[in-house]
C-alpha positions as CSV (number, residue, x, y, z in Angstrom):
1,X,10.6,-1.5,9.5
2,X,6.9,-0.9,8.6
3,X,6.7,1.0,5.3
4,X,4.6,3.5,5.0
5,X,1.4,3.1,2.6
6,X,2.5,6.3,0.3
7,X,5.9,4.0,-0.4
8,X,4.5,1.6,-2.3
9,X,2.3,4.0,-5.1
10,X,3.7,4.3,-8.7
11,X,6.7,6.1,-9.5
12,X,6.6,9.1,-12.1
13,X,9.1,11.2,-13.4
14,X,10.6,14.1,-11.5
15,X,11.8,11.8,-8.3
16,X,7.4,11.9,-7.4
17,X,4.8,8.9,-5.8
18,X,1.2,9.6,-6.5
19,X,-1.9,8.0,-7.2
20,X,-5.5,8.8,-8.2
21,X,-8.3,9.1,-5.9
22,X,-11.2,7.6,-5.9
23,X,-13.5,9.0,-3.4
24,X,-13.3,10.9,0.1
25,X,-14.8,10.2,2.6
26,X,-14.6,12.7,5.9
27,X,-14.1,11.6,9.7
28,X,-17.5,13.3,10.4
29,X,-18.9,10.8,8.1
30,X,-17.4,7.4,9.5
31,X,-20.1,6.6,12.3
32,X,-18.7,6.1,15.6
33,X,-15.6,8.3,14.3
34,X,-14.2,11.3,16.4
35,X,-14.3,13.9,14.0
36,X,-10.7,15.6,14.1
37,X,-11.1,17.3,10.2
38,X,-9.7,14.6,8.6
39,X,-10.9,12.1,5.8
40,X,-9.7,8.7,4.1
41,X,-8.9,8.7,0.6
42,X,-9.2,5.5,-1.1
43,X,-7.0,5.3,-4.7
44,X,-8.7,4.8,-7.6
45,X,-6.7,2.0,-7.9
46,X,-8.2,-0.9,-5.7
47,X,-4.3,-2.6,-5.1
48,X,-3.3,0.6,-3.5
49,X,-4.6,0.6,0.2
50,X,-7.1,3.8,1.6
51,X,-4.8,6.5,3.7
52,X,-5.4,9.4,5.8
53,X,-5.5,13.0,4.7
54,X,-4.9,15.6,7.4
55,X,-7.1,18.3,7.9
56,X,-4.3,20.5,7.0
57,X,-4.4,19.0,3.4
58,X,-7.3,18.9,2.9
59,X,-7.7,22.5,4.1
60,X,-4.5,23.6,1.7
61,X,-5.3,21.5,-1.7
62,X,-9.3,20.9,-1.9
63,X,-8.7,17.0,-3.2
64,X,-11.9,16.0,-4.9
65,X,-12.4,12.7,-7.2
66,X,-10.3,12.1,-9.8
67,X,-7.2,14.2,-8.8
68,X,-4.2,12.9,-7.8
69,X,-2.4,12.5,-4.2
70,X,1.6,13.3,-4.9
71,X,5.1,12.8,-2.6
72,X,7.1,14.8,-3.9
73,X,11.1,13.9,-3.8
74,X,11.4,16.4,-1.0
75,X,9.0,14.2,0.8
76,X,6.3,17.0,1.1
77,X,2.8,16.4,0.1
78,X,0.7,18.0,-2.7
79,X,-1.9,17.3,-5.0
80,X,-2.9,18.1,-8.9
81,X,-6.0,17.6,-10.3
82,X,-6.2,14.5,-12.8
83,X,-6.1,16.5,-16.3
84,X,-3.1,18.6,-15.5
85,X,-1.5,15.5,-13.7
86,X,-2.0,13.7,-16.5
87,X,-0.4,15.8,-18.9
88,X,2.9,16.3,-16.6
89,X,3.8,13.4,-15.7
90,X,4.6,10.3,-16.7
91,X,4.2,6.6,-15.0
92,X,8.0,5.3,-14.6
93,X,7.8,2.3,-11.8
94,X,4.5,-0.4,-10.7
95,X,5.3,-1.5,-7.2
Protein backbone atom coordinates (compact mmCIF):
# COMPACT_ATOMS: atom_id res chain seq x y z
CA UNK A 1 0.00 0.00 0.00
CA UNK A 2 1.27 3.51 -1.02
CA UNK A 3 0.82 5.93 1.91
CA UNK A 4 -0.40 8.96 1.37
CA UNK A 5 1.99 12.16 1.87
CA UNK A 6 -0.45 13.72 4.67
CA UNK A 7 0.40 10.24 6.74
CA UNK A 8 3.61 10.83 7.51
CA UNK A 9 3.27 14.82 9.11
CA UNK A 10 3.57 15.30 12.85
CA UNK A 11 1.09 14.14 15.17
CA UNK A 12 -0.57 16.79 17.67
CA UNK A 13 -3.07 16.45 20.23
CA UNK A 14 -6.71 16.04 19.57
CA UNK A 15 -6.23 12.69 17.11
CA UNK A 16 -4.81 15.81 14.22
CA UNK A 17 -1.66 15.69 11.32
CA UNK A 18 -0.59 19.04 10.19
CA UNK A 19 2.26 20.85 9.13
CA UNK A 20 3.32 24.49 8.37
CA UNK A 21 3.46 25.87 4.96
CA UNK A 22 5.98 27.39 3.44
CA UNK A 23 4.96 28.91 0.27
CA UNK A 24 2.11 28.40 -2.49
CA UNK A 25 2.53 28.21 -5.49
CA UNK A 26 -0.75 28.06 -8.04
CA UNK A 27 -1.21 25.65 -11.11
CA UNK A 28 -1.44 28.86 -13.29
CA UNK A 29 1.94 29.55 -12.24
CA UNK A 30 3.77 26.12 -13.01
CA UNK A 31 4.73 26.71 -16.76
CA UNK A 32 3.51 24.20 -19.01
CA UNK A 33 0.82 23.33 -16.20
CA UNK A 34 -3.04 22.96 -17.07
CA UNK A 35 -4.48 25.30 -14.78
CA UNK A 36 -7.36 23.38 -12.99
CA UNK A 37 -7.51 26.00 -9.65
CA UNK A 38 -5.18 24.17 -7.84
CA UNK A 39 -1.73 24.93 -6.22
CA UNK A 40 1.25 22.90 -4.44
CA UNK A 41 2.04 23.67 -1.04
CA UNK A 42 5.41 22.92 0.05
CA UNK A 43 5.90 22.50 4.23
CA UNK A 44 7.87 24.66 5.87
CA UNK A 45 9.62 21.82 6.92
CA UNK A 46 11.95 20.73 4.03
CA UNK A 47 11.61 16.60 5.27
CA UNK A 48 7.98 16.84 4.58
CA UNK A 49 7.32 16.37 0.74
CA UNK A 50 5.17 19.37 -1.40
CA UNK A 51 1.26 18.22 -1.82
CA UNK A 52 -1.65 19.36 -3.70
CA UNK A 53 -4.33 21.65 -2.50
CA UNK A 54 -7.65 21.50 -4.37
CA UNK A 55 -9.18 24.35 -5.62
CA UNK A 56 -11.97 23.65 -3.32
CA UNK A 57 -9.50 24.34 -0.27
CA UNK A 58 -8.04 26.71 -1.32
CA UNK A 59 -11.41 28.45 -2.28
CA UNK A 60 -12.88 27.48 1.52
CA UNK A 61 -9.66 28.27 3.90
CA UNK A 62 -7.52 31.10 2.04
CA UNK A 63 -3.98 29.16 3.18
CA UNK A 64 -1.25 31.81 2.94
CA UNK A 65 2.49 31.32 4.40
CA UNK A 66 3.02 30.50 7.67
CA UNK A 67 -0.40 28.72 8.52
CA UNK A 68 -0.81 25.33 8.97
CA UNK A 69 -2.36 22.38 6.70
CA UNK A 70 -4.45 19.97 9.30
CA UNK A 71 -6.15 16.22 9.02
CA UNK A 72 -8.30 16.17 11.32
CA UNK A 73 -9.18 12.56 13.13
CA UNK A 74 -12.36 12.53 11.04
CA UNK A 75 -10.08 12.56 8.06
CA UNK A 76 -11.45 15.96 6.79
CA UNK A 77 -9.19 18.76 5.89
CA UNK A 78 -8.78 22.28 7.37
CA UNK A 79 -6.39 24.79 8.09
CA UNK A 80 -5.49 27.50 10.98
CA UNK A 81 -3.38 30.11 10.67
CA UNK A 82 0.15 29.67 12.47
CA UNK A 83 -0.47 31.95 15.75
CA UNK A 84 -3.79 30.42 16.66
CA UNK A 85 -2.25 26.92 15.65
CA UNK A 86 0.36 27.40 17.69
CA UNK A 87 -1.33 28.20 20.67
CA UNK A 88 -3.88 25.08 20.35
CA UNK A 89 -2.00 22.51 19.76
CA UNK A 90 0.62 20.67 20.80
CA UNK A 91 3.38 18.48 18.76
CA UNK A 92 2.90 14.78 20.20
CA UNK A 93 4.64 12.34 17.38
CA UNK A 94 7.97 13.03 14.56
CA UNK A 95 7.47 10.49 11.90
Amino acid sequence: MIKRVIDFFPEYNDGIKAVEIGKIVFAGDIADCECDGSAIAFPANKKFKPFKLERNYLKEFRPVKGGYFILKKDHTLSYLPGKIFKKKYKLINQL
